[in-house]
Structure formats: structure tokens, C-alpha cells
C-alpha angles and dihedrals in degrees: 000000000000094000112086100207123117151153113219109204109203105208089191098063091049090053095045091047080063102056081051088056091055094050088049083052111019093162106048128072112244123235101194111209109222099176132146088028089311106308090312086303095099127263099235090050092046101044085058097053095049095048091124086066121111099221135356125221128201135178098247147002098264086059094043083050093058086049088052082048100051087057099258112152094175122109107288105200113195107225098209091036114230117326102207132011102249089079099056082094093056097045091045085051100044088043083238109184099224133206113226115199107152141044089236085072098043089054093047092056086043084062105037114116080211105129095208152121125233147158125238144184122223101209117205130227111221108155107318089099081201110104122328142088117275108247100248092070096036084109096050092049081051096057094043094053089050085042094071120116098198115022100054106204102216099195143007130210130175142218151167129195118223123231105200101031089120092064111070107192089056113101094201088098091057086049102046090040084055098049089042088063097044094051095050101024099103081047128103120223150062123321127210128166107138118116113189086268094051090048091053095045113017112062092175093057105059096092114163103322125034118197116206117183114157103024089058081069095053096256113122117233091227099065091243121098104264106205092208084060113073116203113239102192114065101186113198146170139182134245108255100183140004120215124197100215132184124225115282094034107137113224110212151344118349085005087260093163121035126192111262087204144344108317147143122253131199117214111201141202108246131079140154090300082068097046101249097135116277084212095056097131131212114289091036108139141257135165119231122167102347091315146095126250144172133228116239125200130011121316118246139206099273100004152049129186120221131185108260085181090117094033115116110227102326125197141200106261086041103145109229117199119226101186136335124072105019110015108047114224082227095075097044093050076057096060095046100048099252154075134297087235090060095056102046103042083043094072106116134218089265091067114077116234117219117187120213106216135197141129123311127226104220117180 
């Protein structure tokens, strides 16, 4: 490959993040959620790495299909449930968990000619205004889904997702976790509500299933770097050319940032093609040599330029790190005006993926 441009997935780190997950919540089974090609990360990567997980979730069947495919005979619980009913059948072959959320759903397995039996989980709807029953009519969705003369539902389960977990001093968490439990507490089954944020920072919510997404990456669900989390995408690039430029020399498109004295600049081979944000503004950071940097000027489709004035004899071939080990995607998801989740599931085909492999701690 000529081009220098790469993404490192440390499959270490994704299975240690798992084992933090399991001493937040030592007591609850973990359903690790795998969707949108593992968070950017790659779903066969991820799914090897996770392997010590109890279930995986994902948002819909073709997803939970790759993962068949991949060779995983654990529970696969599709997070938005089936979308039409021509794929009751698949799920019903593959043994596919689905989400139900809506009547239409619950119509539509009244009405299957699939002769099955399948578990299910009613999700509730306690705030989120997202998917989900209101509670109110949890018990009649109950009746219609035993009700059904073809399709037998097993088992039901039941669960809710929080909106404001990540925020710790929002009590909206408190209140959905309590009407969650009123609404399902004469019902048998198995209870899950805890995001990654609300098993972080919500003991009382992790039930019997817990559901980390993003902190199995590495990426805290509270914006800011966590230490007991370790990054599993380093994204990097290399310096392509160095300019000498003068004070006053504007760097970019629309000469956005101009040099404020004589200094050198790096220009590098990455840019929004590759999925590094287009809106990354000047002073967002990078790591060359041992050292942090900034970008200056727009980003463009293949390239960004960064400040090498503190730089110690760069070179061109220099490897310049984007986010990962030593510049937290958090940070840089700061300085754009978005979320870590963005950012990584936002790396696109031109980049190579490496995978860093190693042995995996399972439980």
C-alpha cells in the first residue's frame, strides 16, 4: 500500500475493556453490542475479541447474519427488532433474540404461518420517546404475543434505554430506572436497562443484563478520557511534505489560518475521504515524534496541515497520530462538536485496517 494511512485495532484493549465491564457489573450477564461493524472497529475483529461476552446485540438481521456467518452460536439480540415480516423465518432459523417495540410487530407475529418458538424482548418505553411500549400497555402486548397460535414466544424479557445516563447529575435516569421497574415488576423474565454510561455510573441499573457498546472500544460514555478504559483504534497517518512558510502565509483553503512568523508546516496525508472530520477546526490535536501538535487550516479531502514548530527535526515519512494512544478521540470529537462514536464508525474502505492481535482474557 502507497498510501500511509491506517487504523491499528488493539484487540487487547477490547477484551480488557470487557473484563472492566464485568467488575462494574460483576453480577449481570453482558450482552455486547457489536453493531455498525463494531463501532467502526470491525465486527469480526470485535466479535473475537468479545468472545467472553454472554450475548451480542446488534441493530438489525443482516448484522446478526455476518455474525452467523462469522461462526457465533451465542444469543444475537436484534436491537430494533424485525423490520418487516418477511424476516420472522430468518430470525426463527438463525434463533435470532428480537426486540419488539411496536404493535405493528406484534401483529405481524400474530399473524406469521411460522410454526416456531422464540424469545423475545418487550422493550419500554420510559422517557426515551425513541422505540418501546408505553408502559401502560406493556401487559396487553404481553397477552397478544402469548396469544399467538403459530409463532410460540418461549420466553419474554423485558428492557428500556436510558436518554441522559451520561449526565450524572440528571435524575432522569433515577426516574426511568423506577418506572421501568413498576411497569415490569409482577412479570417474569429477564431485565436489562444499562448502557455503557449507566453501567459506569449507575450501580442500581445493571439488572440482569448489562449492554456496553462504546466502552467496550475504549471511548468513555461521558466525553471525557476514562484511565480504566483502554482505546482500541489508533488512526495514523504520515507527513508527506514539509513547507517553509513566512508570516502572513495563509495555509488552506479559504486562508483560514495564517502564519503568525516564520515556521515550518507538515502537510499529511488524511483528510475527510478518509473520515477524519471535515469540521475539525484549527488547534485540534495530533501526536508527531514524541510530541503534541495541532492541525491548522481546513481539512481537506486527502490531506491536513499541522504546525511542526515545536517539532524536533521532522522528516517526511514521519507518522503522525490522529487518535488512539496518545491523543484520545475524545478530545478530538471535543474540538469538532461531536461524539467519539461519530468519529470512529465514521472511518471509511480507503483507510487499511491492521489488527493488533494477542491473547484474549475470557471469564
Amino acid at each position: 500500500m502507497s498510501r500511509h494511512t491506517y487504523a491499528i485495532i488493539d484487540q487487547q484493549a477490547i477484551s480488557d475493556n470487557l473484563q472492566v465491564v464485568r467488575r462494574y457489573a460483576p453480577h449481570s450477564k453482558v450482552m455486547a453490542v457489536v453493531k455498525s461493524n463494531g463501532y467502526g472497529h470491525g465486527l469480526a475483529r470485535a466479535v473475537e475479541a468479545l468472545d467472553g461476552a454472554d450475548a451480542f446485540a446488534v441493530a438489525c438481521i443482516d448484522e446478526a447474519l455476518l455474525l452467523r456467518k462469522l461462526g457465533v452460536q451465542k444469543k444475537i439480540i436484534l436491537l430494533e427488532g424485525f423490520h418487516n415480516a418477511d424476516e420472522i423465518p430468518v430470525l426463527v432459523e438463525n434463533g435470532f433474540e428480537c426486540v419488539i417495540h411496536d404493535f405493528w410487530q406484534v401483529e405481524a407475529l400474530q399473524a406469521s404461518n411460522v410454526e416456531a418458538v422464540i424469545n423475545v424482548w418487550i422493550k419500554v418505553d420510559t422517557g426515551m420517546r425513541r422505540l418501546g411500549f408505553y408502559p401502560q400497555d406493556v401487559v396487553r402486548v404481553k397477552e397478544m404475543l402469548t396469544a399467538s397460535k403459530t409463532t410460540k414466544i418461549d420466553g419474554i424479557n423485558y428492557m428500556t434505554h436510558f436518554a441522559n445516563a451520561d449526565d450524572l447529575s440528571d435524575q432522569k435516569t433515577a426516574l426511568q430506572q423506577e418506572m421501568f421497574l413498576h411497569t415490569v415488576c409482577d412479570q417474569s423474565g429477564q431485565l436489562s436497562c444499562a448502557n455503557s454510561a449507566a453501567i459506569m455510573g449507575w450501580d442500581e441499573t445493571h439488572l440482569d443484563w448489562v449492554r456496553p457498546g462504546i466502552m467496550l472500544y475504549g471511548v468513555s460514555p461521558f466525553s471525557k478520557k476514562r484511565d480504566d478504559l483502554n482505546p482500541a483504534m489508533t488512526l495514523v497517518s504520515q507527513i508527506i511534505a514539509i513547507k517553509e512558510c513566512e508570516e502572513g502565509d495563509q495555509i488552506g483553503y479559504g486562508g483560514t489560518w495564517i502564519c503568525p512568523n516564520k515556521m515550518k508546516i507538515g502537510v499529511v496525508a488524511i483528510g475527510y475521504g478518509d473520515g477524519y472530520p471535515r469540521h475539525a477546526p484549527s488547534g485540534t490535536p495530533v501526536f508527531v515524534n514524541g510530541h503534541r501538535s495541532e492541525i491548522i487550516g481546513r481539512v481537506s479531502m486527502d490531506m491536513i496541515c499541522i504546525d511542526l514548530s515545536a517539532i524536533e527535526a521532522p522528516v517526511i515519512g514521519d507518522e503522525v497520530e490522529l487518535w488512539g494512544k496518545n491523543i484520545a478521540v475524545e478530545e478530538v470529537a471535543e474540538h469538532c462538536g461531536t461524539i467519539a462514536y461519530e468519529l470512529l464508525c465514521g472511518v471509511t474502505s480507503r483507510v487499511e485496517f491492521k489488527t493488533a492481535r494477542v491473547e484474549f482474557k475470557t471469564k
